[in-house]
N, C-alpha and C positions, 0 to 999 in steps of 0.2 A: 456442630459448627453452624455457626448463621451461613447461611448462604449465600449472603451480600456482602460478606465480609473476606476479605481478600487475608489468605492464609498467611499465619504466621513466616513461614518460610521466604515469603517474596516481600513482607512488610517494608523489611530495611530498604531494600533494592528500589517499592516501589512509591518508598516517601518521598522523594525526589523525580519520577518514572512518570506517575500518571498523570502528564501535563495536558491542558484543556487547551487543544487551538482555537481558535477565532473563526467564527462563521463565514468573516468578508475572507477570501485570499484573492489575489496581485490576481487573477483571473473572477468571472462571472460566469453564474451557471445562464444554460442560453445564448452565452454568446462563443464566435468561434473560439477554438481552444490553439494559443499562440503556438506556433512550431519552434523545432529547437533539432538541434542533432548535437547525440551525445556517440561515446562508445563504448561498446559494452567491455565484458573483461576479456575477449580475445582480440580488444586492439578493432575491432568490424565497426566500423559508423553505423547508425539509426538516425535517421530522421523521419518524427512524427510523422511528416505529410507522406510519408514512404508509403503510410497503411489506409489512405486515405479509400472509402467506402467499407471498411469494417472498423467495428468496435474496440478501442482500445482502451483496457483499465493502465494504467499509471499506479505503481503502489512503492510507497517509500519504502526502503530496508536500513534495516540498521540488525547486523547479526547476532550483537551481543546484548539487546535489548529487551530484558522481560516479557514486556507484552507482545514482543515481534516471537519468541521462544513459545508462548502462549495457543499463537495461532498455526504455528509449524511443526511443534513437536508433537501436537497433539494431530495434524493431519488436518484440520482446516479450511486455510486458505490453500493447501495444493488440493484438496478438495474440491474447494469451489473454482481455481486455475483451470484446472482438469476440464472440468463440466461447459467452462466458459470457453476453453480454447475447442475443444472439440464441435463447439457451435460458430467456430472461425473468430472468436476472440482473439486478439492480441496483447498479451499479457507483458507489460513493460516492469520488472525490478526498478529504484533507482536508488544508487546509496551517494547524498549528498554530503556524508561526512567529511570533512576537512585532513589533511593528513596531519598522522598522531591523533587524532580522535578515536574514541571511542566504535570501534567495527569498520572503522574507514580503512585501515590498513592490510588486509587478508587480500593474499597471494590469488592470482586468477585458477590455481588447483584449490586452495583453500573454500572460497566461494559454491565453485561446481560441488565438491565435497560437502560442504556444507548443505547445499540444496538436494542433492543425491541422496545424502541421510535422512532427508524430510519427505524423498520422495516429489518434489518437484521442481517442475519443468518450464519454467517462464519462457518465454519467447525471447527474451533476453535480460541478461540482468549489466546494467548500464552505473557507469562511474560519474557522477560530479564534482570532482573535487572542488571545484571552486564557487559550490553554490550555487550557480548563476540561474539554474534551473527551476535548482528550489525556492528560490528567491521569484522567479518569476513566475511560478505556481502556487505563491503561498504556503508550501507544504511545510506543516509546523512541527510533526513526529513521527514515530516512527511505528506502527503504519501509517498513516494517510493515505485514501486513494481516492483518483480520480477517474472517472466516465467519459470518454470521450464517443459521439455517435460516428459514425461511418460518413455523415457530412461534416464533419467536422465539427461540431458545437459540443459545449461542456453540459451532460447533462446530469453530474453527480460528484458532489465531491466531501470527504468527514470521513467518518469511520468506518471500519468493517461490520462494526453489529453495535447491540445498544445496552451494552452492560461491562463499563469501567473496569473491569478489575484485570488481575493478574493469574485468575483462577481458571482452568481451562475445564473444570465442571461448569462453570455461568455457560456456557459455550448453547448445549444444546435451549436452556430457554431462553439464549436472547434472538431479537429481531434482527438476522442480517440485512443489514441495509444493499451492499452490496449486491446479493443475491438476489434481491428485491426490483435492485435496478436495472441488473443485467435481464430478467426475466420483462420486465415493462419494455424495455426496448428492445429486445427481439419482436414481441407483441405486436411494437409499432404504438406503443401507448406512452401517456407522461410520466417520468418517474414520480412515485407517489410524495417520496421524500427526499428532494434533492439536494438538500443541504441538509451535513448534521456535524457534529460537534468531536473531532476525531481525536483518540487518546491514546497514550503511550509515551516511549520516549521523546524529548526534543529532539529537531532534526539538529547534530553535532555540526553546525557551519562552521 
């Protein structure tokens, strides 16, 4: 099998799946990163500025989304959650799906369960139903994530890694960006690539 070529099994799912967001979003890398308070699924408020002097990623969820199933089933993104919260990361979920949408509707055991099976442990995983969030962060799929620094500024936002597909073999030779970022700013350095082109599902508003 070509290696670039996203398996037959996920083709159907992900001719419609691998949508390309947009470089600009409703935020700017460098500048500060707008607050917001959402709640996660036990009903608990979060607001951003809560975490303010540590590092918080932002990652869009959609549970029944090929390339979100890509990075979780295979172990991942709780991979790199793991590695990143343990260095005092703050790891936010957020599903801006719309109710009746596509992953938007899972029960607050559903959710835990879901993330349990994959073996991870966000610092919270947080409800928008009405958009407003994702709208104000630009976030256009399902992952998306964004970097926020411990002062608050945006300093990364696109995809988890840099190989399109639905294949969770691409996994070990792509560039995660992510992990890239998160390492540069521990360092105290610029992220090397702070904007990149994030893919998967659309975000269901």
């Amino acid at each position: 099998m070509n290696p670039f070529r996203i398996p037959l099994v996920f083709a159907a799912a992900c001719a419609a799946v691998l949508g390309i967001g947009r470089l600009q979003a409703a935020v700017e890398i460098g500048r500060q990163a707008p607050d917001f308070a959402l709640s996660d699924i036990d009903g608990q408020s979060h607001r951003l500025s809560d975490f303010k002097g540590r590092t918080v990623v932002l990652e869009w969820n959609n549970p029944d989304c090929p390339i979100v199933h890509k990075h979780y089933d295979s172990g991942n993104i709780p991979r790199i959650q793991k590695a990143a919260m343990a260095d005092g990361v703050v790891w936010l979920l957020i599903n801006s799906g719309a109710p009746g949408q596509e992953g938007a509707d899972y029960t607050s055991a559903q959710i835990k369960e879901w993330l349990l099976k994959r073996e991870s442990s966000p610092t919270a995983y947080l409800r928008d139903p009405d958009g407003a969030v994702g709208h104000l962060y630009g976030a256009k799929t399902t992952p998306h994530l964004f970097i926020i620094t411990g002062a608050g500024v945006l300093a990364y936002e696109g995809a988890i890694d840099s190989i399109r597909s639905a294949d969770p073999d691409d996994i070990p030779r792509a560039e995660n960006y992510v992990s890239e970022a998160l390492a540069a700013i521990k360092s105290g350095q610029s992220v090397g690539k702070p904007a990149t082109q994030p893919y998967g599902c659309p975000v269901k508003y």
